[in-house]
C-alpha positions as CSV (number, residue, x, y, z in Angstrom):
1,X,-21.7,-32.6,0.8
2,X,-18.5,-30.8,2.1
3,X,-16.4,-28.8,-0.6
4,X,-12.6,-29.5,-0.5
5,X,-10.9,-25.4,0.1
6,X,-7.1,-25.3,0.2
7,X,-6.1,-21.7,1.2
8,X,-2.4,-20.5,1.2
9,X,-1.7,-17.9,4.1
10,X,1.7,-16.1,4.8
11,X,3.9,-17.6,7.8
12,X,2.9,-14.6,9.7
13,X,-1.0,-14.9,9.4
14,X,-0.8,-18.7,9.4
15,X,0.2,-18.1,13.4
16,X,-2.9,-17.3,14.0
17,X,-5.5,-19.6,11.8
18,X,-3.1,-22.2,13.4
19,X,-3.9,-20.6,17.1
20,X,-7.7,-20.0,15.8
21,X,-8.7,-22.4,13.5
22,X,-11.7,-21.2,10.7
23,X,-13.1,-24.7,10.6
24,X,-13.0,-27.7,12.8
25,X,-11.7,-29.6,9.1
26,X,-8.9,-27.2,8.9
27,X,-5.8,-29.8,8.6
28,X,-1.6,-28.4,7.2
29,X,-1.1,-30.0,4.1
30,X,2.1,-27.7,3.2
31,X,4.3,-25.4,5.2
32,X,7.7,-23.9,4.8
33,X,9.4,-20.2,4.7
34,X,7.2,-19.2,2.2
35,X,3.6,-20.0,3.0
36,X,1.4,-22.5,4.9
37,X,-1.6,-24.3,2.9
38,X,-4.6,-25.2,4.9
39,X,-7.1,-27.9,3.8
40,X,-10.6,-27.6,4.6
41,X,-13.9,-30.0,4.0
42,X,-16.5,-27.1,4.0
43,X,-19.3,-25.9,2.0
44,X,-18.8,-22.0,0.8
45,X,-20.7,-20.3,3.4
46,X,-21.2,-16.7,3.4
47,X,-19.0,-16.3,6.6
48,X,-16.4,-18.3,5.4
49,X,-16.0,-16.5,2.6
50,X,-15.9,-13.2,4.5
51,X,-13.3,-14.6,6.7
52,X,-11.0,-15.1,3.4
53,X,-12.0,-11.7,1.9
54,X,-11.0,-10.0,5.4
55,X,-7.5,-11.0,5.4
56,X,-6.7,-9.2,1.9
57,X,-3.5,-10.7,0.4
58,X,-2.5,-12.8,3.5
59,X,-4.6,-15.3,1.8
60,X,-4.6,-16.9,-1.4
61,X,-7.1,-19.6,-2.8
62,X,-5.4,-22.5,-4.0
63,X,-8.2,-24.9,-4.5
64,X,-10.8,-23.8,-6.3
65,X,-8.9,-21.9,-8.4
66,X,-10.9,-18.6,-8.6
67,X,-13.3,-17.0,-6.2
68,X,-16.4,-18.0,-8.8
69,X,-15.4,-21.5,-8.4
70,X,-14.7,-21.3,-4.5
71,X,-18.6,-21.0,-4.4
72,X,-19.3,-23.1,-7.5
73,X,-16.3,-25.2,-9.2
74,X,-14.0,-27.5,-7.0
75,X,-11.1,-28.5,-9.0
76,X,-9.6,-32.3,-9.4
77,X,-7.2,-32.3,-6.3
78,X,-4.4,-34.5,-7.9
79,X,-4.1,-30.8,-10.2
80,X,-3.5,-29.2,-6.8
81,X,-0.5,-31.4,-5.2
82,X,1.0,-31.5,-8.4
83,X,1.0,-27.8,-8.4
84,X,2.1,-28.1,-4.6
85,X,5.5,-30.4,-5.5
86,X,6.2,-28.4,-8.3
87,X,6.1,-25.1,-6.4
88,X,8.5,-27.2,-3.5
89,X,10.8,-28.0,-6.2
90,X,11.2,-24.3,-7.0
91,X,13.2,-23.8,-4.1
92,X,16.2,-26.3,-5.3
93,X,19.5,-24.1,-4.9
94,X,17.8,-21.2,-3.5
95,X,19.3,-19.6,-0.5
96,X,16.9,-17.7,2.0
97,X,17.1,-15.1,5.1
98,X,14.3,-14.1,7.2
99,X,14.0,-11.3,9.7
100,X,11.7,-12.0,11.9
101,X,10.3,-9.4,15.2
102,X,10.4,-5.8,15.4
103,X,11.9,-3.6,12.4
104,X,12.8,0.1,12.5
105,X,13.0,2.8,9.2
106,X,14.1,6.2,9.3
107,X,13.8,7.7,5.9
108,X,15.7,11.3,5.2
109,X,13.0,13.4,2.8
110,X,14.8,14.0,-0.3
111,X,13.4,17.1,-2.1
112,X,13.2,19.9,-5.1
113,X,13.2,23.3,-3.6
114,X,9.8,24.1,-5.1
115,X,8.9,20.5,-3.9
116,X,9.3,21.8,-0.9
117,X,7.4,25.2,-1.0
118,X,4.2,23.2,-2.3
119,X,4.5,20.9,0.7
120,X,5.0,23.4,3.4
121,X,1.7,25.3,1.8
122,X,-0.3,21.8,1.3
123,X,0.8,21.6,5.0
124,X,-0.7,24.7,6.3
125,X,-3.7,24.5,4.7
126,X,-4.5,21.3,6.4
127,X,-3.1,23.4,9.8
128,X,-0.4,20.6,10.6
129,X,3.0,21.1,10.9
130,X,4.7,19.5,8.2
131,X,6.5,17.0,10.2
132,X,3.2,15.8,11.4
133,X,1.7,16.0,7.8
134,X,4.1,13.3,6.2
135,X,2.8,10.8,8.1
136,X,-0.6,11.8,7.3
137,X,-2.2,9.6,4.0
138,X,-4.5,12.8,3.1
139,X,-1.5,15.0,2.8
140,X,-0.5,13.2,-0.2
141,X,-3.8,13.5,-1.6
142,X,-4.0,17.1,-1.1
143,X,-0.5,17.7,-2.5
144,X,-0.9,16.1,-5.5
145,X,2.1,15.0,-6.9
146,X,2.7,12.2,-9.0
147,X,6.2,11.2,-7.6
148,X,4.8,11.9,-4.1
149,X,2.1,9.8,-3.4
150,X,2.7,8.7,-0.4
151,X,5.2,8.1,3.0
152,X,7.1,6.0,0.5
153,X,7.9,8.4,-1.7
154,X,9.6,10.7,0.3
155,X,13.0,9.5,0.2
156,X,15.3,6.3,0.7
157,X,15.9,5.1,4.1
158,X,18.7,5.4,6.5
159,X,18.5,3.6,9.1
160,X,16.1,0.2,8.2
161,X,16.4,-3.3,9.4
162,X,15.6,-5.7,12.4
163,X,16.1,-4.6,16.1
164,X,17.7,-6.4,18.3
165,X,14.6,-6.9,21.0
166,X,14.0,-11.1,22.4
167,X,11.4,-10.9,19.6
168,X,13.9,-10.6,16.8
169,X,14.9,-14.1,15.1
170,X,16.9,-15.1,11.5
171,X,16.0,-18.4,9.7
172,X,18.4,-19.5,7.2
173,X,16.8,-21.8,4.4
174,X,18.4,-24.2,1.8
175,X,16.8,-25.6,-0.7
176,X,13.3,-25.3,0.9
177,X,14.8,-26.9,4.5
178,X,15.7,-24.7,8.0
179,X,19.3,-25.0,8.4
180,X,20.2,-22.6,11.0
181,X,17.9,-20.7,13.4
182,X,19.4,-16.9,15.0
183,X,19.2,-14.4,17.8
184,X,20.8,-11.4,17.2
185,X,22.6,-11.9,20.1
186,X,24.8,-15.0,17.9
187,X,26.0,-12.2,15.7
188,X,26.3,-9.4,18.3
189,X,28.6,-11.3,21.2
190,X,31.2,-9.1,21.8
191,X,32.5,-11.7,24.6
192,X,33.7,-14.3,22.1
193,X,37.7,-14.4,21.1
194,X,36.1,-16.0,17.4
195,X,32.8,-14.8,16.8
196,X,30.1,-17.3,15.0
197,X,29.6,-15.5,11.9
198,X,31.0,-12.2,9.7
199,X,29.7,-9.4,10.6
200,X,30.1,-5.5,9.7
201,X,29.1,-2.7,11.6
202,X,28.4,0.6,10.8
203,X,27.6,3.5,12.7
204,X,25.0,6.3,11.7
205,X,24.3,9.3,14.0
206,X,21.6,11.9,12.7
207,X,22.4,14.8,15.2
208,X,24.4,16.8,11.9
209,X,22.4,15.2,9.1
210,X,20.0,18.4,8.7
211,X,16.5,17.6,7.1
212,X,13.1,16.2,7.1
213,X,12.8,12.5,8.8
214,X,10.1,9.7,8.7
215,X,10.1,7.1,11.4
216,X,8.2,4.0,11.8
217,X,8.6,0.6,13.8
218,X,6.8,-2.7,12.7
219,X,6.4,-6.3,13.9
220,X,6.0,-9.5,11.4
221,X,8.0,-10.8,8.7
222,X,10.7,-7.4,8.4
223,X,12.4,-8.9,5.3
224,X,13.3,-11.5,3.4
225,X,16.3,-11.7,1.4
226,X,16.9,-14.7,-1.3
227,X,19.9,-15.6,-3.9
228,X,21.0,-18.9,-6.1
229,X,23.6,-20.5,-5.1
230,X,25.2,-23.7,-6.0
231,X,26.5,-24.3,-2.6
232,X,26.0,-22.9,0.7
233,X,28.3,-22.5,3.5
234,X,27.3,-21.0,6.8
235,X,31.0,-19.3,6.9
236,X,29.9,-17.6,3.5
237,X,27.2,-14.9,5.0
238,X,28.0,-12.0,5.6
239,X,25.3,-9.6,7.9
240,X,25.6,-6.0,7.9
241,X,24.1,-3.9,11.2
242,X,23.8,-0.9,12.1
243,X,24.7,1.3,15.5
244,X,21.9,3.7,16.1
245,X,20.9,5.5,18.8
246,X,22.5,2.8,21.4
247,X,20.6,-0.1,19.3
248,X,21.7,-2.6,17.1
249,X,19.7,-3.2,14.2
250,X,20.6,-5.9,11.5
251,X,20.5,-4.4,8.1
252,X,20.9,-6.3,5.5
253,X,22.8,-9.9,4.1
254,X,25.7,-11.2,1.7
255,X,26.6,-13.9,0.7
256,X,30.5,-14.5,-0.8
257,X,30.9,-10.7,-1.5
258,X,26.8,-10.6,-2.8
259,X,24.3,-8.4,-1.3
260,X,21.1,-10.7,-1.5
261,X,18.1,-9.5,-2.4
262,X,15.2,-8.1,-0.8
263,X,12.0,-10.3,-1.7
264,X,9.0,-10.1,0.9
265,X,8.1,-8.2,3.9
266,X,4.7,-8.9,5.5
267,X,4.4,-6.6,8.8
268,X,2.1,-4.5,10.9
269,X,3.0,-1.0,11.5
270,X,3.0,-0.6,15.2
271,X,4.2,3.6,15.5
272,X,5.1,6.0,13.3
273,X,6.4,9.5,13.5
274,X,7.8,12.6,11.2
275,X,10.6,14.9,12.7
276,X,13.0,17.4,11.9
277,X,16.8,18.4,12.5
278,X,17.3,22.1,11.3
């Protein structure tokens, strides 16, 4: 006999079980901003459970509870959906942004002097330059620091947010429903006598900044920002871009005065690059 499996996949993998379904039982029982829960009727095969280890934390098991008892122990599923309503009712009050499409980060390295020294030597004796080096995962290994471990480390960013590309989207939720749906574009019209929404802009050039630089560019889910709020108005928000480099690039979110704050991101790292401005 079949084994009830409900699996709980990020919006941005559950594009493509949807596209690319593991099994022909595979039916939505829940889906919102958060997360979309799959039910299947399957036994635990060994390929189906290789297809759930394989996507890492994409993925979580809902029903059966652990991985023992996804081969062994189904739970009751009444346990399940009234874990599912409670989880829906946690979103009561709870205002949420999504940036959706291509994201940029430019992080400045922020460094000791003798920080500095040991990197430039890690650097040579791995013959890179060091630019090249930071974006290099052995470097970090090789330096051995234990407030350096990695690209992450290396300072806070400057430039980091969602371009502006026909990729890039905002979803505004409400207590767990869609209420408005974004292009960039709606906040960046310069051709309307009362724009839509408040915005600020703010403009960074790095042509005088001197120091070390890490670049990247990614594609999913680039943030997600959340606050309570007892009432939501659309005229409340507040979004914050940035001018850089002849792109806009949508930083970050307020709401009534509030910077919200950043909860999830869930992307693919599509290039990244280390550069220098002496």
């Amino acid at each position: 006999m079949s084994k009830l499996k409900i699996l709980s996949f990020t919006p941005v993998e559950a594009k493509f079980i949807k596209s690319l379904p593991l099994h022909h039982s595979q039916e939505i029982i829940l889906e919102n901003e958060d997360e979309c829960c799959l039910q299947y009727l399957i036994h635990s095969t060994y390929d189906f459970i290789m297809e759930i280890l394989a996507r890492g934390r994409k993925v979580k098991v809902i029903e059966p509870k652990t991985s023992k008892q996804l081969l062994f122990e189904p739970r009751k599923t009444i346990s399940l959906y009234k874990n599912l309503i409670f989880r829906i009712g946690m979103g009561v009050n709870k205002l949420k942004v999504d940036f959706f499409g291509e994201g940029i980060s430019i992080k400045k390295g922020i460094f000791t002097e003798e920080l500095f020294e040991r990197m430039q030597l890690t650097a040579l004796k791995l013959k890179q330059p060091l630019e090249e080096a930071l974006i290099d995962p052995y470097f970090y290994y090789a330096l051995k620091d234990n407030k350096v471990k990695s690209i992450e480390d290396i300072g806070e960013p400057i430039v980091n947010g969602l371009i502006n590309t026909n990729k890039s989207r905002i979803e505004i939720w409400y207590q767990g429903k869609k209420v408005q749906k974004l292009t960039m574009n709606n906040l960046n019209d310069q051709f309307l006598l009362f724009p839509l929404f408040q915005t600020i802009t703010k403009n960074i050039e790095l042509q005088n900044n001197l120091g070390l630089y890490v670049k990247y560019l990614d594609i999913g889910l680039i943030a997600r920002y959340e606050l309570m709020v007892d009432n939501f108005s659309l005229d409340n928000l507040e979004f914050h871009l940035i001018n850089y480099d002849g792109k806009i690039i949508l930083s970050k979110v307020a709401y009534e005065n509030e910077f919200m704050k950043l909860k999830k991101k869930d992307t693919l790292i599509t290039y990244q690059n280390g550069f220098s401005i002496f």
